[in-house]
N, C-alpha and C positions, 0 to 999 in steps of 0.2 A: 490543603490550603495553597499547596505551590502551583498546583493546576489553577485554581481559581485565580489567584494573581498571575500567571502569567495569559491567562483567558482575559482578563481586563486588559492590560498591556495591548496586548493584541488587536483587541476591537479599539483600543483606543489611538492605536497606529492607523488603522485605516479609517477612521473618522476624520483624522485632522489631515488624511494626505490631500494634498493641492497641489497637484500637477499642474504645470502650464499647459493652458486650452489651445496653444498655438501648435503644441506637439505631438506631433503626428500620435495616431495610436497605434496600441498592438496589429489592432485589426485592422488597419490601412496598413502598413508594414507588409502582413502577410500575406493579404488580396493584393496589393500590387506589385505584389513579387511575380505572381501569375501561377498558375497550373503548373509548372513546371519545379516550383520548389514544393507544391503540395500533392507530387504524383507518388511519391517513394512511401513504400509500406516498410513496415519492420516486424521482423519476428520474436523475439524478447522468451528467456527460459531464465526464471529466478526460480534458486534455491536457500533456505529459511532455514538454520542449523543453531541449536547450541552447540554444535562440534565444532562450527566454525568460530564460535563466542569464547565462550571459558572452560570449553571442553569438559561439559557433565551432560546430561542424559534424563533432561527433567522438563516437568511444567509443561510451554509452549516447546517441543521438542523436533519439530522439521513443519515448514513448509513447503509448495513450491506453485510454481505458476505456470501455465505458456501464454504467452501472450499476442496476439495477433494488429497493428493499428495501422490499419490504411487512412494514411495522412491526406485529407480532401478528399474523400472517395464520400460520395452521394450516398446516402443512407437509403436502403429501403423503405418503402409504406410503411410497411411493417414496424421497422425501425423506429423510423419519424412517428407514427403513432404512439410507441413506447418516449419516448421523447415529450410529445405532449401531454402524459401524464407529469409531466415533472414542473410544477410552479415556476415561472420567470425562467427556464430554459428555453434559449433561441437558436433555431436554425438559421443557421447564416453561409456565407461562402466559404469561413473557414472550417465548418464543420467535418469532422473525422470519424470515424468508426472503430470501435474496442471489441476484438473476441476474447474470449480465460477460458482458460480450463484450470484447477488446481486442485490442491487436499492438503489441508491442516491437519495436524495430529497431538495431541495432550497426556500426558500422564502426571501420575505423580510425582512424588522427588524421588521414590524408590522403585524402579521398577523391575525388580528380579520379587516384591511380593506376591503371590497368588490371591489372595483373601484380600476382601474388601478394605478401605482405608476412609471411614467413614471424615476422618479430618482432611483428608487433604484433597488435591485436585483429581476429580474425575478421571477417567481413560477415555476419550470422545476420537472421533475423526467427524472428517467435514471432505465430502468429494462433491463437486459444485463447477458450472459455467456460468458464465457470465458474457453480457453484449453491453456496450455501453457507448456514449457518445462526448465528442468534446469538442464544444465550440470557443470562440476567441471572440469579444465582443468590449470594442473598446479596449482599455486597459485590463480587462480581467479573464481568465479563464472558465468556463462553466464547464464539470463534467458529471455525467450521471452513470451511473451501472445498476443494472438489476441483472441479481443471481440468483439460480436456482440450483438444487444437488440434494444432498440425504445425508443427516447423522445419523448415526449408527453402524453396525456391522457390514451393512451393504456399503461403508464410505468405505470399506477394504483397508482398514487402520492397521489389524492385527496384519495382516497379510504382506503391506510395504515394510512395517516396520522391521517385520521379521525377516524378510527378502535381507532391505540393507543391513541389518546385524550380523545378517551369516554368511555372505557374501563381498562384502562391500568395509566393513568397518571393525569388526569381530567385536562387536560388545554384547555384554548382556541379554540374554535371551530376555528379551519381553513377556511376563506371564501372568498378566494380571488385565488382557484383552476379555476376559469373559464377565468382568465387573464393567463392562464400560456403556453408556448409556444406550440406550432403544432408537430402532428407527424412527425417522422423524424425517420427512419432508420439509426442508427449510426453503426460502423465497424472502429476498431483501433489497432494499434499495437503497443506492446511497449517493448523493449530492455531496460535491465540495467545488470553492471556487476559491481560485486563487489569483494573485496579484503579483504576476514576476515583474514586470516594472516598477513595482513600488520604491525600490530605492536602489541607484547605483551610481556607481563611482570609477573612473580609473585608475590604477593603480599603476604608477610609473608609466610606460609609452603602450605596453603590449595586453595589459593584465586589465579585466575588469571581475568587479564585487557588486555583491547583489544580495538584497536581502528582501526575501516574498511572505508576505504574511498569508494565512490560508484561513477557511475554515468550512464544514462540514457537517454533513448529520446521515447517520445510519437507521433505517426504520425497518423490522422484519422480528421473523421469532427466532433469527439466528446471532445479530446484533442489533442494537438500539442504542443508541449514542449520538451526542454534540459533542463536538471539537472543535480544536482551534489550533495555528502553532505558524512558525517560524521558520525559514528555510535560508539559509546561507550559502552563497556559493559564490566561487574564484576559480577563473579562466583567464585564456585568450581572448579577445574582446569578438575574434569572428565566431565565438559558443555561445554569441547572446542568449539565440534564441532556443541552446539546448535544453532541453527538459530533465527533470531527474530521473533515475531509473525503475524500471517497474519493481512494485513490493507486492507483498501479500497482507490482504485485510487481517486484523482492523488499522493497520499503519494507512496512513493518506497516500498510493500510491503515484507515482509520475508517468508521464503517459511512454515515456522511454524514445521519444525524439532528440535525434541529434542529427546535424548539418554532414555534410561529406566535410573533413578538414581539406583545405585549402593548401596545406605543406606535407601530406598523406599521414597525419598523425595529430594528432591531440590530447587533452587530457583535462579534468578538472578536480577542485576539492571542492568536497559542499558538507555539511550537516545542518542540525536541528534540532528541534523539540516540539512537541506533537503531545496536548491533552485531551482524555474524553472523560465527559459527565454520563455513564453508563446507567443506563436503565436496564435493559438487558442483555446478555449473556449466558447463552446455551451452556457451554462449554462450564460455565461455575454453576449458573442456575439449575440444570438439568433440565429436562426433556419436559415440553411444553403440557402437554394433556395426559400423563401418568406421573407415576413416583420412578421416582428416580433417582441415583447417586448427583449430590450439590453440596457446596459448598458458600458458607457467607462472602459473598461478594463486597469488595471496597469499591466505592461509587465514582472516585477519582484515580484516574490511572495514568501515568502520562511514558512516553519515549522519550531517548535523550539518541542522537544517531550523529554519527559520524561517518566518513566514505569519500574514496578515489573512486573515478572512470578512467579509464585510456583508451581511445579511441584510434583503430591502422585501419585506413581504409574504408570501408563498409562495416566494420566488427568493432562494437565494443563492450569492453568489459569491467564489471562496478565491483566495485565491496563494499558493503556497507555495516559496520558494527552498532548494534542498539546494546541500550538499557533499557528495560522497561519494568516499571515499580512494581510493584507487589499489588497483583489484583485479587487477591483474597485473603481471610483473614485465617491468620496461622501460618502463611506464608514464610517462609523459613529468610530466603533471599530471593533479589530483586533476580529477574530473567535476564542473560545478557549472549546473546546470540549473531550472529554475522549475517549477511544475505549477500549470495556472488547471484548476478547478472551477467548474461552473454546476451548479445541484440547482434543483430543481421540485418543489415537495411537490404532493401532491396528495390 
């Protein structure tokens, strides 16, 4: 019920916003800035850890990303084609281009069992690209991604995991990778548009607040999901146009834009709250066209996140700590895990 109410909330903020029509938009802002603040790419490497949360070794247990976003760089045919499958997506001038690569990984709460664990969460990985697009039109943000990659053993789950336990972190042997779901070719797409001018303020001479409503929809046999949520953030008033830092799905990612500061240093606080109404889910439903280890899925799920940037130079770097509810049933406790972000403009 907390998702559901803060999902009305939400839609209900951006029905009644009324901006003044006099005021320049986003998208005049950034086209007449000119080519020259939309020439800069940035390279972006997030990493997804309960190590870095509350230090256990469960559930949603590492993600990571790399991210590629040449800021105004001309989409290919190709590109643009995958674009116009997307309903009321518009190519326009401020349009930008998103490459990923990543791999999610899942286990149970216990993971030194060998033997099956018919109650609790599956063992999955998820190894996946993605190309995606973001345009700025008016006041709102439009971005789309479609990804492609493989669950199952060929996602090389058993393989990283085990790398960084014995190498890297010394924890517990992972041994319960030969219970974990079947190959599966996965393929998803997913929309969200969001509204960072929706509300701001300044704060004393130097500081501005801002508060961005979003929302979203995931369609594929890897997730399936509507969302909705909230974004908070305080800076220096020249970070207007910063963006948040890149995540790893199913969190609503940012596209990982941020300005050159002005005094060679910067920094920001921002969090939020992020719900989805799930339909499906690999990673608890199991494997689409066989039997497979799953689990009863909760339909409502939502993040709670928190997180600093500091930005020197061209490099900056995030942390960001989530909560995220209990998405199935028998869930012992809520997931609470960190995400550090490094970005390279260039």
């Amino acid at each position: 019920m907390k998702t559901l109410y803060i999902t009305l909330i939400v839609f209900g903020l951006i029905v009644s916003d009324s901006s003044d029509a006099q005021e320049p938009t986003l998208e005049d802002i950034i086209i007449s800035r000119g080519s020259t603040q939309l020439d800069p790419s940035f390279l972006s490497f997030t990493m997804e850890n309960d190590y870095f949360g509350n230090g256990t070794d469960q559930y949603y247990t590492n993600g990571w990303r790399v991210g590629w976003f040449e800021a105004g760089a001309a989409p290919s045919d190709f590109i643009e084609d995958i674009g116009e499958l997307y309903p009321g997506f518009r190519v326009n001038g401020t349009t930008s281009v998103t490459f990923s690569l990543g791999q999610n990984l899942y286990t149970p709460r216990d993971i030194t069992i060998s033997t099956p664990q018919p109650n609790d969460r599956p063992w999955a990985a998820w190894l996946y690209g993605s190309v995606g697009l973001v345009s700025v039109t008016n006041n709102h943000i439009d971005e789309i991604e479609t990804s492609i990659g493989v669950v199952g053993p060929m996602a090389l789950g058993r393989q990283t995991q085990k790398f960084v336990h014995e190498q890297l972190t010394d924890s517990d042997d992972p041994k319960g990778w030969d219970n974990q779901l079947d190959n599966e070719i996965g393929l998803n797409a997913s929309w969200q548009r969001r509204w960072p001018q929706f509300y701001g303020m300044e704060v004393g001479e130097n500081l501005w607040a801002s508060v961005a409503p979003q929302i979203g929809l995931s369609l594929g046999n890897i997730y399936t999901h509507a969302e909705t949520g909230l974004n908070f953030r305080l800076s220096p008033k020249s970070e207007r146009l910063s963006d948040l830092p890149l995540r790893v799905r199913p969190a609503m990612p940012g596209t990982g834009y941020y300005p050159k500061p002005d005094g060679g240093w910067s920094w920001s606080l921002f969090g939020g709250v992020d719900g989805r109404v799930v339909g499906r889910n690999i990673f608890l439903d199991g494997n689409t066209f066989e039997n497979s280890p799953s689990v009863d899925k909760k339909r409502f799920v939502y993040d709670l996140n928190a997180g600093v940037d500091f930005t020197y130079g061209q490099t900056r770097l995030s942390y960001t700590l989530v909560k995220r509810s209990k998405e199935f049933d028998g869930q012992q406790d809520d997931a609470v895990f960190g995400a550090l972000s490094l970005s390279r403009r260039f």
